[in-house]
C-alpha positions, -999 to 999 in steps of 0.1 A, spaced: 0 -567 494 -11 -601 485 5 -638 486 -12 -660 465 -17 -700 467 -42 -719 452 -70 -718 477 -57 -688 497 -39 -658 498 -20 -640 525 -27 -604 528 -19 -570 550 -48 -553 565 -41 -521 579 -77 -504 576 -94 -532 556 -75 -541 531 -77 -574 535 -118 -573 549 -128 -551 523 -118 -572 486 -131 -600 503 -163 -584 508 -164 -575 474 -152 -606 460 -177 -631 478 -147 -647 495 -135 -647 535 -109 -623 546 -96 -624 583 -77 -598 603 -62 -614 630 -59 -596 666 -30 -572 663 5 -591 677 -6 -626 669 8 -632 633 43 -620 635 50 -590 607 88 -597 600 93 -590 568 66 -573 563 73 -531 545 60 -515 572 29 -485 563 14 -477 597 32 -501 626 5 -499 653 -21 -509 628 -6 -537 600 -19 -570 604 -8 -597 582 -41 -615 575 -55 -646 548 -84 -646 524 -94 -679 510 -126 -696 497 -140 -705 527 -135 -706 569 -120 -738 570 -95 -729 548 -85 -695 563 -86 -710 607 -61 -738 589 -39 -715 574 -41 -693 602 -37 -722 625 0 -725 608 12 -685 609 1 -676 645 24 -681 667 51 -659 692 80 -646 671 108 -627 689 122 -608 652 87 -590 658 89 -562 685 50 -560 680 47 -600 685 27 -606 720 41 -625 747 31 -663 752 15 -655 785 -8 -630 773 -21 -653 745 -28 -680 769 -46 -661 789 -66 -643 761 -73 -681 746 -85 -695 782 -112 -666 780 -121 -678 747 -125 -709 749 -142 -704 784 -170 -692 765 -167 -717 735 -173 -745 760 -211 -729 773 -227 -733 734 -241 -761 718 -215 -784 705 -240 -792 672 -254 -755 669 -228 -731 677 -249 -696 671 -276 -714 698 -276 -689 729 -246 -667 712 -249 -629 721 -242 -609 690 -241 -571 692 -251 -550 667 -238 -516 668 -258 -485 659 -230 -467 643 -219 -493 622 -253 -484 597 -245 -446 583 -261 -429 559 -242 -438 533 -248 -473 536 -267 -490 505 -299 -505 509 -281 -535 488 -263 -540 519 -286 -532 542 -312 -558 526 -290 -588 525 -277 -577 560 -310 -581 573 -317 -613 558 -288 -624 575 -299 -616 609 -334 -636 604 -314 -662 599 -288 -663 629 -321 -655 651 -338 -686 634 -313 -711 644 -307 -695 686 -284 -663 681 -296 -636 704 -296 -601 690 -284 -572 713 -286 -534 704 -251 -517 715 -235 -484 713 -201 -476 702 -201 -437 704 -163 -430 698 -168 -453 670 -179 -421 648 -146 -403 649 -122 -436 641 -121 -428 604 -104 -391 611 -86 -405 638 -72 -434 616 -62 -413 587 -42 -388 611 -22 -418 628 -19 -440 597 -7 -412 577 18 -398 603 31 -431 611 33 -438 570 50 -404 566 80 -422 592 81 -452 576 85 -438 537 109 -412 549 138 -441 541 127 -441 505 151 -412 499 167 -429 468 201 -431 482 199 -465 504 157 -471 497 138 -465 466 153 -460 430 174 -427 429 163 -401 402 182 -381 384 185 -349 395 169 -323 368 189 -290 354 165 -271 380 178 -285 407 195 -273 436 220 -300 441 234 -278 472 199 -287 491 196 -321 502 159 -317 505 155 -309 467 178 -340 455 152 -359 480 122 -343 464 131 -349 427 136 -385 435 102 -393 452 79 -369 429 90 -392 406 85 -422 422 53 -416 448 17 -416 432 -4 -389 442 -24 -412 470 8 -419 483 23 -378 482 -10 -373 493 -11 -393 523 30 -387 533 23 -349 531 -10 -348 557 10 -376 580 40 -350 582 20 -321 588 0 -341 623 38 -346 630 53 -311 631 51 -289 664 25 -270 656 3 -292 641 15 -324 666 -9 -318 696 -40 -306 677 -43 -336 657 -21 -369 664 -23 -362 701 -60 -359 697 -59 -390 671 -47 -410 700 -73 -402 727 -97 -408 700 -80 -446 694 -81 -454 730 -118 -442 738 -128 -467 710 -105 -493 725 -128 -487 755 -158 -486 738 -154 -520 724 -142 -534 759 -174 -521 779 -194 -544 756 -180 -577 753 -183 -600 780 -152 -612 773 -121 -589 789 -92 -574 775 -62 -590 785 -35 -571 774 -38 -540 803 -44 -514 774 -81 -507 784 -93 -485 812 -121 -512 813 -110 -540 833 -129 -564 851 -158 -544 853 -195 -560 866 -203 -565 829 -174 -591 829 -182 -605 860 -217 -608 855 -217 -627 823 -230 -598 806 -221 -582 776 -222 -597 739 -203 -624 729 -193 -607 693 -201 -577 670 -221 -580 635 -223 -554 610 -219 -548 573 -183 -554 557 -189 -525 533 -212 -492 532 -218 -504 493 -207 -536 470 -175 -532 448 -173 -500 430 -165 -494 396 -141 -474 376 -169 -456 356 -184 -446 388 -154 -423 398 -156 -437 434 -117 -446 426 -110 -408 412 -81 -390 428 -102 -364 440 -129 -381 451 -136 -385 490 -159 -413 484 -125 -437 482 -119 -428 520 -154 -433 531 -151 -472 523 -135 -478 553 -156 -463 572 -168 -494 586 -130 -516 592 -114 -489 610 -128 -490 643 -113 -529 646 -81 -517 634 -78 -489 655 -90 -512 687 -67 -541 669 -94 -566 671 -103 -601 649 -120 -591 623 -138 -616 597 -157 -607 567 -176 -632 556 -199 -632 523 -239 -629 530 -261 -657 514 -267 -659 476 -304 -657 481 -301 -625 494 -291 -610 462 -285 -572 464 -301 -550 438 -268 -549 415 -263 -589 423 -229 -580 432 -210 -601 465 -218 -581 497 -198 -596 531 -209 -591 569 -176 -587 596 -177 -606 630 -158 -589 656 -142 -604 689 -125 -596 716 -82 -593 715 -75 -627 715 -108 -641 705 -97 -653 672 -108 -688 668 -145 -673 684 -148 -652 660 -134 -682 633 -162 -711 648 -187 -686 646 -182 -672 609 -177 -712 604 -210 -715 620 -229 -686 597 -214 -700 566 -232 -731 568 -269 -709 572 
């Protein structure tokens, strides 16, 4: 879901929907931390992951507009606390106060994390992303090797919870006080509320959307519950972890078993993550990537999950012209902070734009 103004457009991003057109559009897209930008008003899909993000031309434009929507709001039960967002900005600007005021990416830690290159990344993408990191090195940025293990299983574990909690949410979309009613057909049994129910969103559901409803129900029913949206859970909170051994900045909120380890108090740890928006530039329709039973749709977000699940900033930002991919199409590069790092994670994408 897009809002469009002139020089910007507000967005939702609940697995990269916001990270990913603007990675294949050559603009900026930003995925605020989860809790920061208030969702009221917003038709829910998957609670715990919605973000309500902007895309615009450029980093300016997107901090200033973000600048303007973050904020407490109490109409939001997912809306974090004033304290806690104090506290997360203190860290970050802690750390924004040790870099060079005229070079930014001077003595900046980025991480680049090993699972964050599959195989089905493009050597497009891989080329350009590369030429990005001669650059950041050029002008100061150290780059750090890291590991996010867990990170390999957040694209099953996001499809189990996003589609269980989407299978809640669209179960209001009955036709009788949500969604358009159908008319019940000669075949059906009008004694069964279940069949009134299923004539009216056949109708009205695409097949993604059936598609997605029908697996979230079936990690929700008894048998099924334990096995996989138990499992999806552990899987979401080992990545959490994963991402919070490795920055040096900590996680404020109390939802990490990684708190204030030696890596924190040391200074250690990487400042932010870099890695390829997208395994592969925009695809087409003649490819088939976009076919209904293709699995290559899925796999696109194999790269934005992990931040989603973890509900980190997330920026995508587009690589430099003269790095030109094979198919010359737009290719973007994500920067990810720590929960609460957001205007880190803006200064520094500010910071690569002008390489």
């Amino acid at each position: 879901m897009f809002l469009i103004c002139p020089e910007n457009a507000l967005g939702t991003d609940t697995g990269g929907s916001i990270r990913l057109p603007a990675s294949y559009c050559g603009v900026v897209g930003f995925k605020p931390s989860y809790g920061v930008v208030s969702r009221w008003g917003v038709v829910s899909y998957a609670d715990s992951l919605d973000c309500v993000g902007v895309l615009g031309a450029d980093v300016a434009v997107v901090k200033r507009v973000f600048d303007r929507i973050s904020g407490f709001d109490a109409k939001d039960p997912t809306s974090t606390v004033p304290d806690i967002r104090k506290a997360a900005a203190d860290h970050a600007k802690k750390r924004l106060q040790s870099f060079n005021k005229t070079n930014p990416l001077d003595g900046l830690k980025i991480g680049i994390p090993q699972e964050f290159f599959p195989t089905e990344l493009s050597t497009a993408v891989l080329n350009r992303f590369r030429t990005v990191l001669r650059s950041l090195t050029s002008h100061g940025a150290q780059l750090i090797p890291v590991s996010l293990p867990s990170s390999s299983y957040a694209l099953s574990a996001y499809y189990v919870l996003a589609s269980a909690e989407a299978s809640s949410n669209m179960a209001r979309y009955d036709g009788i006080q949500y969604g358009e009613r159908k008319t019940p057909s000669l075949q059906t049994d009008l004694r069964s509320v279940s069949s009134v129910y299923s004539q009216t969103r056949s109708a009205n559901f695409g097949p993604e959307v059936q598609r997605r409803i029908l697996l979230g129900t079936y990690a929700l029913t008894a048998d099924a519950f334990d096995n996989y949206f138990l499992q999806a859970q552990r899987v979401r909170q080992l990545v959490k972890d994963d991402f919070d051994a490795i920055f040096a900045i900590p996680n404020v909120r109390g939802d990490s078993k990684v708190v204030d380890t030696e890596l924190h108090n040391s200074g250690h740890g990487v400042d932010i993550l870099l890695h390829p928006s997208a395994i592969g530039s925009a695809p087409t329709l003649s490819s088939g990537t976009l076919s209904n039973s293709s699995l290559d749709a899925y796999v696109q977000d194999l790269l934005t999950v992990p931040a989603s699940l973890a509900g980190l900033p997330a920026l995508s930002v587009p690589c430099p012209a003269e790095a030109e991919g094979d198919d010359g199409w737009p290719v973007g590069c994500s920067i990810i902070g720590q929960w609460g790092a957001d205007e880190l994670v803006l200064d520094v994408g500010n910071a690569m734009s002008s390489l």
